[in-house]
C-alpha positions, 0 to 999 in steps of 0.5 A, a space after each residue: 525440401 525435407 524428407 517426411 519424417 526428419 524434421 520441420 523445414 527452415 521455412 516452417 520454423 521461420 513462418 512460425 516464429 516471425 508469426 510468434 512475434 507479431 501476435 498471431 498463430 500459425 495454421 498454414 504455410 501458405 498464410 501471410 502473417 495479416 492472413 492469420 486471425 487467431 491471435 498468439 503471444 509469448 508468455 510471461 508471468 509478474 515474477 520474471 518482469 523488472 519493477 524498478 527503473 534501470 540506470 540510464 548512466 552506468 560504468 564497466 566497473 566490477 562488482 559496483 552497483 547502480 542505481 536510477 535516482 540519488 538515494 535510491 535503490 540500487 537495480 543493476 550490478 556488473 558482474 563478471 561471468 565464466 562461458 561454458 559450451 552447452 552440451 549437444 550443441 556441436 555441428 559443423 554449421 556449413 553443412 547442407 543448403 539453406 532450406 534443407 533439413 539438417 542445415 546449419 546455417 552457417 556462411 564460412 568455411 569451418 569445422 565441427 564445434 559447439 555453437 551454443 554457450 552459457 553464462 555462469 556467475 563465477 566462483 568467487 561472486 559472493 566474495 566480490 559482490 557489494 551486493 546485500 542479497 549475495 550468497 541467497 537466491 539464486 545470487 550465489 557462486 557458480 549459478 548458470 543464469 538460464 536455470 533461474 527460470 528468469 529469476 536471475 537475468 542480465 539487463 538488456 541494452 534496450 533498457 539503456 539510452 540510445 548513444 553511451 549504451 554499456 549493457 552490451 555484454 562483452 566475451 573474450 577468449 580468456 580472462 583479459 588479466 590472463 592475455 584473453 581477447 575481446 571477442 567483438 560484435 562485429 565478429 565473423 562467429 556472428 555471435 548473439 546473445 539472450 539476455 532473459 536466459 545469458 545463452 550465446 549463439 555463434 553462428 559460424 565456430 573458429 577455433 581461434 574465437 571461442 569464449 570462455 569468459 564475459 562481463 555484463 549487468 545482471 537485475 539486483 532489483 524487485 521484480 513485478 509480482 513482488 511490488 504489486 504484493 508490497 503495494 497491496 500490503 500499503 496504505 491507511 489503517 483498516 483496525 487500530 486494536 490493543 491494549 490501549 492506557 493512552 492515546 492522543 488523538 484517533 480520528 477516520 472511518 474504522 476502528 477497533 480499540 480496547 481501553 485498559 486505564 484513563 488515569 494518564 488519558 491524554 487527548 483532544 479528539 476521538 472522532 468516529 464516522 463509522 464504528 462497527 462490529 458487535 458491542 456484546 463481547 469483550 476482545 476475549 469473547 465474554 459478555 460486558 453487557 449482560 441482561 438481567 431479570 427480564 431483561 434482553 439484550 441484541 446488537 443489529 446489522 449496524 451495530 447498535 444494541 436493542 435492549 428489551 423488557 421480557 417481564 410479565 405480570 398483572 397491570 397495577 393502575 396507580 393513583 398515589 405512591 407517597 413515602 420513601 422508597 425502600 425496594 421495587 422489583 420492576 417498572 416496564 412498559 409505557 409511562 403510567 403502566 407498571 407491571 409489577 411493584 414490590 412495596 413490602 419495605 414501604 415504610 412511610 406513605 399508602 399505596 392506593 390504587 381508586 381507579 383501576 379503568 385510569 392509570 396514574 394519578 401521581 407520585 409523591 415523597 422523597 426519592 432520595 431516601 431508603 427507609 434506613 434514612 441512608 441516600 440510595 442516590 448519590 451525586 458523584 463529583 460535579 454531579 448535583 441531585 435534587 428531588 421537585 415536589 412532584 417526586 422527580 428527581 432531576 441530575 445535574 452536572 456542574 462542569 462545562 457541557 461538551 469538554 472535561 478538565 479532566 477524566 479518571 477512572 479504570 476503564 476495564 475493556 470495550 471492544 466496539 462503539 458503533 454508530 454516527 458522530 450524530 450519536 456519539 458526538 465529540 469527546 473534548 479534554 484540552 487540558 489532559 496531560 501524560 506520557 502518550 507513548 507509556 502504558 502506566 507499567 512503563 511498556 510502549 502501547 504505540 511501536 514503530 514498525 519498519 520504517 516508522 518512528 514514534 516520539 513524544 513532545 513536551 506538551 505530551 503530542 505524538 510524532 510518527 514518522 515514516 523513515 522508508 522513503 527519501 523526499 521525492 520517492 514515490 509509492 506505486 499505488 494501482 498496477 493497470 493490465 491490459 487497458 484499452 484505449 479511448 481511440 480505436 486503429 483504423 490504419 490513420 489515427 497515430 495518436 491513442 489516449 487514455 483514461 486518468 495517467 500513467 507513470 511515464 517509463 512505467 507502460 508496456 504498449 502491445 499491437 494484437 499480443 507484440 509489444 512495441 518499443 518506445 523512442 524517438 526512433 521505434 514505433 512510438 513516442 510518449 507525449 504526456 502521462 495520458 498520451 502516445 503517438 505511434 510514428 510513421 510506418 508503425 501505425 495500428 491497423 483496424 481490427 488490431 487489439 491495442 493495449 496498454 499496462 502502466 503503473 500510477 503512482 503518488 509522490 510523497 514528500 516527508 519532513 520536507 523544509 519551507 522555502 523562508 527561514 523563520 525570524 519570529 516575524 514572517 507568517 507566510 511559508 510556501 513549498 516548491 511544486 506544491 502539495 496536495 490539499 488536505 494531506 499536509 502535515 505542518 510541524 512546529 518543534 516537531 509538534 503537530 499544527 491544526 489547521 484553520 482560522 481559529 486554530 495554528 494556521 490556514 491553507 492560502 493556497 496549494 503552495 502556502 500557508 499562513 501561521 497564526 502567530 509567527 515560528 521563533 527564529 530557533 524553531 524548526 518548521 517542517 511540512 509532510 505531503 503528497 505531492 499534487 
C-alpha cells in the first residue's frame, strides 16, 4: 500500500493503462474495464502514420534499402545504431515488494544501473546510406530517433510476415566486428523495445548484459499527412490558361484560354460544355468589348453578355428611304421604329415621311454604295454580297458550313467564351497543319512538368505523357477516416461490411478507440475489398463503436503493349486484366487513335478492340488506361 503523497500504486498505473488501451477512461479503482463508459484513445496525427506499404521479404544487409514491389519506391533501410543509457534511469530494480510504491519491478538479484536506453543513428549515417534523402531531415548523423517526435521511427516486426520476420531489432554489448555479443530476446535482462520512439527497457541490469550497439530497419518512406497533400494536389485540369499560338485539340467542362496568333492554328476540335467567367476584360483587366454611343454592355451570372440600346430621341415613321446610303446615326428599337436618322449626306433619292400613325412603308436602293460611289460593304474572301430589290442586303459564304480549310489572322486576346455546345457548336479544321508545340517565336507553349513528357508527330499531333508511375502502380485517390460499417455489434455477428471498397492493406479496423490486428491468427481476417471477419473469442460486442480507415485507389496502366504482335493483317488486339471503358488511349507511331465506327477504331469489349484498318508489322501499337 502507498503512502499518501509519494506516488500512484502499480494497481493505478495498471488499471489506467490496460483501460488505455482498450478504449476506455479510467474513474475509479473499482471499475472493471466493460464497467467504464467514457470512452478514451491514444492520439496520433497523419505526419507520424506510414503511407507506403512495408516489404514483406527483407535481408539484414547494412545500408540497402528495400522496397514492397518491383520498381517501386524504396520504404525501409537497415541501419545501424549506437545505444546510450538515458539519464535519471538508474535504480536497483529488485528493491521493494510488488505493489508497493517505489518497486522496481524487477525478479533477479542485481545491482543498481541505468534500465532505460536510447537508440542513436551513428556518426558515419550519411557517409554509408544509399539513402537519397541522407544528410536532411532528421535522416542525419547522430540523430536520437526519440526527439524526431515520430518523424524518424524504426519499423515494427508486426509490420512484417509471421515466419522469416527480420524487423526485430537486435542489441549487442559491442560492436560485433569489435568481439561484441548478441544480446538476445530470451535474455534474463528482459529487454523491450518501442519502436515508435527506438527507447529499450531492461527490466532486471547486469553488468555483463549491457547494450552499447544495435541494428534495425528505420521508415525511409512518405507518411500519411504528406500522401493525402500529393493526392489532393492530383487529378484533371481545372483552368488551361497562357498565351496560346497553337493547339491540337481541347476538350471538357472548364476552361480558360488566351489566343495570341491562328496563323500556325492546328486543330480538329474545340469542344466546351461549360465555359465560365466574365467575357468583359482581357487576362489584363482591359476592356475587349467596349460600348459605344448608346450603347451598354453586361455579362450575367452565367456568363453570357447582354448588350442594350441606351439612345433616345423622337420616333420617325418611315414610309420610303430610296437612294444610296452616305451616313446614318442610329437605328434601334423594334422593326419599323427608328429613333433617329441622320441623312444629311443623302444624295440620291427622298425621304418622305405620309403617315406619321403607321411605320414603315419600305426601303428602296442600292445598300452597297457610299455616295462617293465607293463599296461601304465589302465581301471578304469566300464571302459573297448581293443587294434584293427591296434594299436587303443578303451575306453569303461560299465555303463549306461547319468546317474550314483553313483559318488566318492575328487573334489578339480573349479571356472566356461562355456558354453550351447548343450556343457555341463545333469548330472543324481537318486540314490545319503546324508545329503544336511552337509559338511562332519558337518558344514551347506546351511544357512538361515533373513527370510529363510532350512531343510532336509528323502529321502535327500532340503526345503527353506521364513518366512517374511504372505500369501496375497505383494513385491513392480518396482517404476514408472513421467509417462505420453496414452491421452493428451485437456479441454474434463476426462478419462486418462496407459501402464501395477499400485497398486490402490499406485499413485500420478500431473496437471503441483500440485498433485491431489483422491475420489469420489475431482478431480478424480480410475476406475481400468490402468484407472482414472478426474471429472466435474477438467478436464486437453491443454498444461497442466499430470503425474503419482505408485508402481507395485506382490503377493505371501507361503505354501498356496489346498481347498480338501487328502483321499488317490482324485487326483485333486485346489487354490482359481489362481497362477501364472510356479512359483508354490507343496510340498508333505514337499518334493518337479516335474511337468509333466511322473513325480508327471501336471498343468490342472492356478487353478489345477492333481497328479499322490494320497497324504494319513495323508499327508500335501502344494502349493507356485505368484499370477496371
Amino acid at each position: 500500500m502507498a503512502v499518501p503523497g509519494t506516488g500512484s500504486t502499480n494497481q493505478s498505473l495498471t488499471f489506467a493503462a490496460s483501460k488505455k488501451v482498450a478504449g476506455k477512461a479510467h474513474t475509479s479503482n473499482l471499475k472493471e474495464i466493460y464497467n467504464e463508459t467514457i470512452p478514451s484513445n491514444i492520439q496520433i496525427n497523419t505526419s507520424t502514420i506510414f503511407a507506403e506499404e512495408i516489404p514483406q521479404t527483407v535481408t539484414r544487409t547494412l545500408y540497402q534499402q528495400f522496397s514492397a514491389s518491383e520498381g517501386g519506391s524504396a520504404t525501409v533501410e537497415y541501419v545501424e545504431f549506437y545505444v546510450e543509457s538515458i539519464s535519471g534511469t538508474t535504480y536497483d530494480a529488485n528493491v521493494g515488494s510488488f505493489g508497493d510504491v517505489g518497486f522496481g519491478g524487477g525478479d533477479e538479484e542485481q545491482t543498481a544501473g541505468p534500465h532505460g536506453y536510447q537508440l542513436v543513428l551513428t556518426s558515419s549515417y550519411e557517409a554509408s546510406s544509399s539513402n537519397s534523402s541522407a544528410g536532411s531531415g532528421y535522416l542525419v548523423n547522430d540523430q536520437t530517433v526519440h526527439e524526431s517526435n515520430g518523424a524518424l521511427q524504426l519499423v515494427n516486426p508486426l509490420f512484417g510476415p509471421q515466419t522469416g520476420n527480420n524487423y526485430v531489432l537486435e542489441i549487442y554489448t559491442a560492436h560485433p566486428d569489435e568481439g561484441g555479443l548478441q544480446i538476445p530476446t530470451t535474455s534474463p535482462i528482459e529487454w523491450l523495445v518501442d519502436y515508435f520512439n527506438g527507447v529499450v527497457f531492461i527490466q532486471d541490469y547486469k553488468s555483463t548484459a549491457v547494450p552499447t550497439y544495435a541494428r534495425g530497419f528505420i521508415y525511409t518512406g512518405k507518411f500519411a499527412d504528406t500522401a493525402i497533400t500529393e493526392a489532393a494536389a492530383g487529378g484533371g485540369l481545372d483552368t488551361i490558361s497562357g498565351s496560346l499560338a497553337t493547339y491540337h485539340r481541347l476538350s471538357g467542362s472548364t476552361a480558360t484560354v488566351n489566343l495570341v496568333d491562328a496563323d500556325r492554328v492546328d486543330a480538329n476540335q474545340v469542344t466546351a460544355t461549360t465555359f465560365s467567367g466574365s467575357l468583359l476584360k482581357l487576362s489584363d483587366g482591359s476592356d475587349y468589348l467596349i460600348a459605344g454611343s448608346n450603347i451598354t454592355l453586361s455579362t450575367g451570372s452565367n456568363g453570357s453578355i447582354t448588350i442594350s440600346s441606351s439612345g433616345g430621341g423622337g420616333v420617325v415613321d418611315v414610309d420610303n428611304i430610296s437612294g444610296s446610303f452616305a451616313t446614318y446615326n442610329t437605328i434601334s428599337g423594334a422593326a419599323g421604329d427608328f429613333f433617329t436618322i441622320d441623312a444629311d449626306d443623302i444624295a440620291v433619292g427622298d425621304l418622305t415621311v405620309e403617315d406619321t400613325a403607321n411605320f414603315y412603308g419600305g426601303i428602296t436602293g442600292s445598300l452597297l454604295k457610299l455616295t462617293d460611289g465607293n463599296d461601304y460593304l465589302r465581301a471578304g474572301t469566300n464571302v459573297t454580297l448581293v443587294t434584293s430589290s427591296d434594299g436587303s442586303v443578303i451575306i453569303s459564304s461560299q465555303a463549306t458550313v461547319g468546317t474550314a480549310d483553313t483559318i488566318s489572322g492575328s487573334f489578339l486576346t480573349y479571356n472566356t467564351i461562355s456558354g453550351s455546345n447548343g450556343t457555341f457548336g463545333r469548330i472543324t479544321a481537318p486540314r490545319l497543319t503546324g508545329s503544336l508545340t511552337k509559338l511562332h517565336d519558337g518558344t514551347e507553349y506546351i511544357r512538361g512538368g515533373n513527370g510529363v513528357t510532350t512531343a510532336t508527330g509528323s502529321k502535327g499531333e500532340v503526345t503527353i505523357s506521364f513518366d512517374g508511375l511504372q505500369s501496375g502502380s497505383v494513385l491513392l485517390t480518396s482517404y476514408n477516416a472513421n467509417v462505420t460499417f453496414n452491421e452493428t455489434p451485437d456479441g454474434v455477428n463476426d462478419t462486418f461490411t462496407i459501402n464501395g471498397t477499400f485497398e486490402i492493406g490499406s485499413q485500420m479496423v478500431f473496437r471503441s478507440g483500440l485498433m485491431m490486428t489483422s491475420g489469420s491468427g489475431n482478431d480478424y481476417t480480410v475476406v475481400d475489398t468490402s468484407t472482414i471477419l472478426f474471429h472466435s473469442g474477438a467478436i464486437p460486442q453491443t454498444g461497442e463503436n466499430l470503425l474503419m480507415t482505408y485508402a481507395s485507389i485506382e490503377r493505371y496502366v501507361p503505354n501498356g503493349e496489346f498481347n498480338e504482335t501487328p502483321n499488317g493483317v490482324l485487326t483485333t488486339f486485346t489487354v490482359t486484366g481489362g481497362f477501364l471503358l472510356g479512359s483508354q488511349m490507343v496510340f498508333r507511331d505514337g499518334v493518337l487513335m479516335t474511337p468509333g465506327a466511322s473513325y480508327d477504331y471501336t471498343v468490342t469489349n472492356n478487353t478489345t478492340i477492333e481497328f479499322t484498318e490494320a497497324p504494319d508489322a513495323d508499327e508500335n501499337v501502344r494502349i493507356t488506361f485505368l484499370r477496371p
